[in-house]
N, C-alpha and C positions, 0 to 999 in steps of 0.2 A: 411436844413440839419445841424445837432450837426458835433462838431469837429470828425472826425473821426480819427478811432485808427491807420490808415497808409494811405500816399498819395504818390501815384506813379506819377513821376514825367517825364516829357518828355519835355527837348528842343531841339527847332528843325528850321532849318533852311533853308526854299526854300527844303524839303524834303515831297511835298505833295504825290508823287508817295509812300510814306512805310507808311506815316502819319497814314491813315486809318484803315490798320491792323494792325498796334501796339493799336492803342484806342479801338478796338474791342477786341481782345487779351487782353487786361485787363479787358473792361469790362466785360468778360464771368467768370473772375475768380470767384471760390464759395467764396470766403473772406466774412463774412458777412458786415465789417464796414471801406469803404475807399472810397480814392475819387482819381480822374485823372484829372493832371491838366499838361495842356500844354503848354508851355509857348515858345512864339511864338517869335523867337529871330530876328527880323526887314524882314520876308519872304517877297517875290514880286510875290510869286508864289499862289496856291490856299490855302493853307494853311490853311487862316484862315476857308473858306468855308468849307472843309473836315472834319472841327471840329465842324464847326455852324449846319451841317447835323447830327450831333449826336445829340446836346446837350437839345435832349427831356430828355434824362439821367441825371438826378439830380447830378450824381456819377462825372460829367464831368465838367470841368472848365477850361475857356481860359484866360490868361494871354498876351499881348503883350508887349513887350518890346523891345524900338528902337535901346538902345545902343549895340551893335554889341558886339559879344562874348560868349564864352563857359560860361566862371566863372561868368560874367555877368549873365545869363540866369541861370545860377545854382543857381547864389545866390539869384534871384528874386524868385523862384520857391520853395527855400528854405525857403524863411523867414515866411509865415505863416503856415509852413507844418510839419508833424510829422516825417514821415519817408519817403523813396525814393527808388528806383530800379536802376539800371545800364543801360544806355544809351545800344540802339540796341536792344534792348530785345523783345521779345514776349515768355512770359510767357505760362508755359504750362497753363493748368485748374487748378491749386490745389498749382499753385507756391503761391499765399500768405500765405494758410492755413499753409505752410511749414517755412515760415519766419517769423510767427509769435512771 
């Protein structure tokens, strides 16, 4: 996959119960060109598993990272990515087309 023109960004911690339908909720967006990347902030829960069940999705990328933390997890998820979404979110269908 080329760089894509925005990446929605999700960290998240021991939160496999929402995990699922926030990656799905993005994936459905019509956006033609973006990627999801989760970034897995030291979970002990299913976490990572909820994501590895996706990632037939090219769109999809997992990140883990041990040290513990929001700005932590922000910043790793930040540094190779173009753009980002707000924590909690589930996007409607046509939310990137609008953030564009």
């Amino acid at each position: 996959m080329t760089d894509p023109k925005m990446s929605a960004i999700i960290c998240t911690h021991n939160r496999d119960n929402y995990l699922g339908a926030a990656i799905d909720s993005l994936l459905a967006q019509d956006f033609p060109d973006f990627e999801v990347l989760v970034v897995d902030n030291g979970s002990s829960d299913r976490t990572r598993e909820v994501v590895e069940a996706r990632l037939s999705d090219s769109r999809l990328r997992y990140v883990f990272e041990s040290v513990l933390g929001l700005s932590v997890a922000r910043n790793t998820g930040a540094d190779p990515n173009l753009g980002r979404i707000g924590k909690n979110c589930y996007p409607m269908k046509n939310y990137m087309l609008t953030v564009k």
